[in-house]
C-alpha positions as CSV (number, residue, x, y, z in Angstrom):
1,X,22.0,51.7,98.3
2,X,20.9,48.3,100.1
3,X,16.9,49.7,101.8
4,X,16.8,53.0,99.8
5,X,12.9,53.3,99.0
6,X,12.5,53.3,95.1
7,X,9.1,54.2,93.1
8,X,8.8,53.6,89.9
9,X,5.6,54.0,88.3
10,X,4.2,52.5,85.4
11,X,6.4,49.7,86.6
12,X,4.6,46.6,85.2
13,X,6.5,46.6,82.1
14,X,9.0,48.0,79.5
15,X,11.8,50.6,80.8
16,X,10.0,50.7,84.4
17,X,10.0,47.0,84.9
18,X,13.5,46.3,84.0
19,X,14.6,49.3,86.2
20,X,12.7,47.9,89.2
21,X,14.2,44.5,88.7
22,X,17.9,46.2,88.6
23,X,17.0,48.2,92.0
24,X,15.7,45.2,93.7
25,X,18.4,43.2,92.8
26,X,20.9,45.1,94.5
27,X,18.7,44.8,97.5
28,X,16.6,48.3,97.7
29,X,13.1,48.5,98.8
30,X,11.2,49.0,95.3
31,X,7.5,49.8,94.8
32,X,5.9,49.9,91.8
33,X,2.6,51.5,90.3
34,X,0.2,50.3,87.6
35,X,-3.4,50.8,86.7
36,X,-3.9,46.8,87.0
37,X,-3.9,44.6,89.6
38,X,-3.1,41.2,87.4
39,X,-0.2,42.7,86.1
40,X,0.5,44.3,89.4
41,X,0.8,40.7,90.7
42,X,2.5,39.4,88.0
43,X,5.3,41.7,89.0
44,X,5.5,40.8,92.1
45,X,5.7,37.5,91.8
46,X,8.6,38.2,89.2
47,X,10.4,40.6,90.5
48,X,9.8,40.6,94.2
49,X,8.5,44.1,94.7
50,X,5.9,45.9,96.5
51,X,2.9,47.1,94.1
52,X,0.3,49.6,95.0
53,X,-2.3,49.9,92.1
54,X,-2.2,53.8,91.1
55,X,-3.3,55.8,87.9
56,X,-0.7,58.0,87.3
57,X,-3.3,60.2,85.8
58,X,-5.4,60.9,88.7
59,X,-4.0,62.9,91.7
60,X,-6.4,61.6,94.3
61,X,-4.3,58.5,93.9
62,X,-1.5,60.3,93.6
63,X,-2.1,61.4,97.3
64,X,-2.9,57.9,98.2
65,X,0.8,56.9,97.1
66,X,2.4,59.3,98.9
67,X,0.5,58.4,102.0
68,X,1.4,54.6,101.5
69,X,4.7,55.2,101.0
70,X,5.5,57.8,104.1
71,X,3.2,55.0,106.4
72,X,5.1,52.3,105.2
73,X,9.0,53.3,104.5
74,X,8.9,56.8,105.9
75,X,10.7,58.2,103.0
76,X,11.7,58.4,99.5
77,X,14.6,57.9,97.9
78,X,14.2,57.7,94.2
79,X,11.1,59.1,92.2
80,X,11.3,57.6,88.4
81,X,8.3,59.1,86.8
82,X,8.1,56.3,84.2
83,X,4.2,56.2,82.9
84,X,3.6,57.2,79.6
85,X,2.8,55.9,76.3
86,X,2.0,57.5,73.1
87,X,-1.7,56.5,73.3
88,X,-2.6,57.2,69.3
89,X,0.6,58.0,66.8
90,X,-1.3,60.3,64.2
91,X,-1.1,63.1,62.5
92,X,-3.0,66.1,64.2
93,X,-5.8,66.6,62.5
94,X,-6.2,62.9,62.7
95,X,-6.7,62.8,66.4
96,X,-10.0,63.2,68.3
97,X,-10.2,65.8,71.4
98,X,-10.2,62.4,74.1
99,X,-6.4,61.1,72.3
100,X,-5.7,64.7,72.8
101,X,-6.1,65.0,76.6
102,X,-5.4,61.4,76.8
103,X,-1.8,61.8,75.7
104,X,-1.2,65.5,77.7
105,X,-2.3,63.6,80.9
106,X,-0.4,60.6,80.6
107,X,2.6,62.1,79.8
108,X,2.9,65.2,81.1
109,X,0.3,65.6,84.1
110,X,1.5,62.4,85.4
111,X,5.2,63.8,86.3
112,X,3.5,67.0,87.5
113,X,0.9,65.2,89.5
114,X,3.9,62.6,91.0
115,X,6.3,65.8,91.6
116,X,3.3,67.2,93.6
117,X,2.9,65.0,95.7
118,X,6.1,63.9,96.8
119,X,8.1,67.0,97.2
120,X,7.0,67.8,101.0
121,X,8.1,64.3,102.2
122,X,11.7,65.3,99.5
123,X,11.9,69.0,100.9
124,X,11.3,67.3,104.5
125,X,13.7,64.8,104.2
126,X,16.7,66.8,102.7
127,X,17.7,64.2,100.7
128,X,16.7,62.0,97.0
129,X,16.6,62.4,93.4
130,X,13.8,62.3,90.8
131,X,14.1,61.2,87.7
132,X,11.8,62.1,84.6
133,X,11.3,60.1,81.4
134,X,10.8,62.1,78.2
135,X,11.0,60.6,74.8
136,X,13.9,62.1,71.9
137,X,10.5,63.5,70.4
138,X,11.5,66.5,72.9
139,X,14.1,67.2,70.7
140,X,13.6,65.8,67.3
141,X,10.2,66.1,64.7
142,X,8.5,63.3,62.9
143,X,5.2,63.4,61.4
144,X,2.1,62.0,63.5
145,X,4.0,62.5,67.1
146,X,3.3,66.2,67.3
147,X,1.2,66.0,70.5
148,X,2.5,63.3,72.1
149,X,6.1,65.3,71.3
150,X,4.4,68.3,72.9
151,X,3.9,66.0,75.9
152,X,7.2,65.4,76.3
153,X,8.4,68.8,75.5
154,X,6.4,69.8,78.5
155,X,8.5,67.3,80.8
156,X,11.8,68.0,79.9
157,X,10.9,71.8,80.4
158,X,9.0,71.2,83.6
159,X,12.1,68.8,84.7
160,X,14.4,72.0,84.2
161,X,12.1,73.8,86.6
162,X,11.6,71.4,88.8
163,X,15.6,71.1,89.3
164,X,15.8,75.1,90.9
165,X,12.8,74.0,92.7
166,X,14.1,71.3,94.2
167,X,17.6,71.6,93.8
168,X,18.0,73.9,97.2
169,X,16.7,71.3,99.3
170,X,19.6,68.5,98.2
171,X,17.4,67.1,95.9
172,X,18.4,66.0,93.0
173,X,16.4,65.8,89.6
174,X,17.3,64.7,86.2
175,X,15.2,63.8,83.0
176,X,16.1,61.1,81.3
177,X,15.4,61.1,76.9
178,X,15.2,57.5,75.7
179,X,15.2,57.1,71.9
180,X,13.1,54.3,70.8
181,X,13.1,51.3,72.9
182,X,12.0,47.3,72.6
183,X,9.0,47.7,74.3
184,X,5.0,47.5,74.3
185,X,5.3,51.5,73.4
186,X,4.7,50.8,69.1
187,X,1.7,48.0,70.4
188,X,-0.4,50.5,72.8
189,X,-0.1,53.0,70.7
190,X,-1.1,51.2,67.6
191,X,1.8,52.1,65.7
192,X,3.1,49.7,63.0
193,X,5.3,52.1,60.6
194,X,8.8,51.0,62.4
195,X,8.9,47.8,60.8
196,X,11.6,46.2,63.0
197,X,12.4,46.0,67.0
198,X,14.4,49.1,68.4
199,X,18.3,48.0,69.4
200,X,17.4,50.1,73.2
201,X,16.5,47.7,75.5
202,X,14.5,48.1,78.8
203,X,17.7,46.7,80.5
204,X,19.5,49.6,79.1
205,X,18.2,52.4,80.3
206,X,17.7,50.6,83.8
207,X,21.3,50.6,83.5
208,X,21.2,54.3,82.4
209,X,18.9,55.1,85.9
210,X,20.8,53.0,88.2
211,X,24.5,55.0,86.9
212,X,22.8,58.2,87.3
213,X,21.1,57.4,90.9
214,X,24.5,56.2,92.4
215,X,26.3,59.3,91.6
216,X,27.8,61.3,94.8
217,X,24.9,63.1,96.7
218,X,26.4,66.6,95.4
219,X,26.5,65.6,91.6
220,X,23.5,65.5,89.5
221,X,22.5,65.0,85.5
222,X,20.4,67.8,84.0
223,X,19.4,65.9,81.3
224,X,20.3,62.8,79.4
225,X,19.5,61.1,76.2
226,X,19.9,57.4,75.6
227,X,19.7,56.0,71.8
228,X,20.3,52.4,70.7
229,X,22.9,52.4,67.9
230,X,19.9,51.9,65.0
231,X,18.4,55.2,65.0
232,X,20.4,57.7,64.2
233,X,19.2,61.3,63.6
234,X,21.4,63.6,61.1
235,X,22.2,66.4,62.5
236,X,21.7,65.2,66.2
């Protein structure tokens, strides 16, 4: 693994910042992707990673990655499509049309837009594995995450897709279903309801990423979901 070429986006904090500290660690080549350049830095300075400021929401920069990273490194070895965020945790009828497409871009059209523009440098190359973050609201129903569940509905489904797609070439590609993690995810969203820190840590699904990524070249996970030991859903 030591040089492998790592991207994580939204890598500043939470699940995406614990994951790129793991990969660099063990001495790979790790860039990371934010909307802001102070936290950008921070990271850096942290961490010590390469940062290219990106909105995972807009394909021009998108392209503008993919460029960076094939002038730089010359390939790709890991994709973790890790932006998201539930933007506003209402009920339907409570959300206006801009939460709407705010939360279908962030977390949907940001794997679709990153899957984009990577796969000709992955198809090229023969080789590396993406992985997808989805939420357990692609699988489970509460009240007030409708849309943002429809979200992530939309990426474990493109994920499966994406894996006969991409599959042909050597590539491997896995989404990954976190349950409720210890991170800024309740704060952006302006969500207070939980009451009490999640027991899923940003360590542990870097741990979760990191298992899955060192697998044999000719194994791959479909699909799988990650809870801390606190949130339990009956029947799972």
């Amino acid at each position: 693994m030591r040089d492998d070429v790592i991207l994580i986006t939204g890598g500043t904090s939470g699940y995406g910042f614990e994951t790129a500290k793991l990969f660099a660690e063990n001495g790979c080549h790790v860039v990371v992707t934010g909307r802001y350049e102070d936290r950008l830095h921070e990271t850096a300075k942290a961490i010590g990673v390469d940062t290219f400021r990106a909105d995972a929401t807009d394909p021009e920069d998108w392209e503008k990655l993919a460029a960076y990273i094939q002038e730089k490194y010359g390939r790709i070895d890991l994709l973790m499509n890790n932006a998201g965020g539930g933007v506003a945790i209402k009920e339907t009828d409570q959300l206006t049309v801009e939460e709407i497409d705010r939360c279908i871009r962030l977390n949907l059209n940001s794997v679709i837009y990153g899957a984009r523009a990577f796969t000709p440098m992955l198809k090229a190359q023969g080789h590396g594995t993406v992985i997808n973050v989805s939420s357990v609201c692609a699988k489970q129903a509460w009240p007030g995450w409708s849309v943002y569940a429809s979200a992530k509905w939309g990426v474990l489904g493109f994920t499966k897709g994406l894996t006969t797609e991409l599959g042909p070439y050597g590539i491997r590609v896995t989404c990954l279903i976190p349950g409720a993690g210890a991170t800024n995810f309740d704060k952006n969203a302006n969500f207070t309801e939980r009451g009490t820190v999640p027991a899923l840590k940003g360590a542990d699904i870097a741990k979760a990423v990191y298992d899955i990524y060192q697998l044999p070249d000719h194994v791959f996970v479909e699909e799988i979901t990650v809870w801390g030991m606190d949130q339990v859903v009956i029947p799972l």
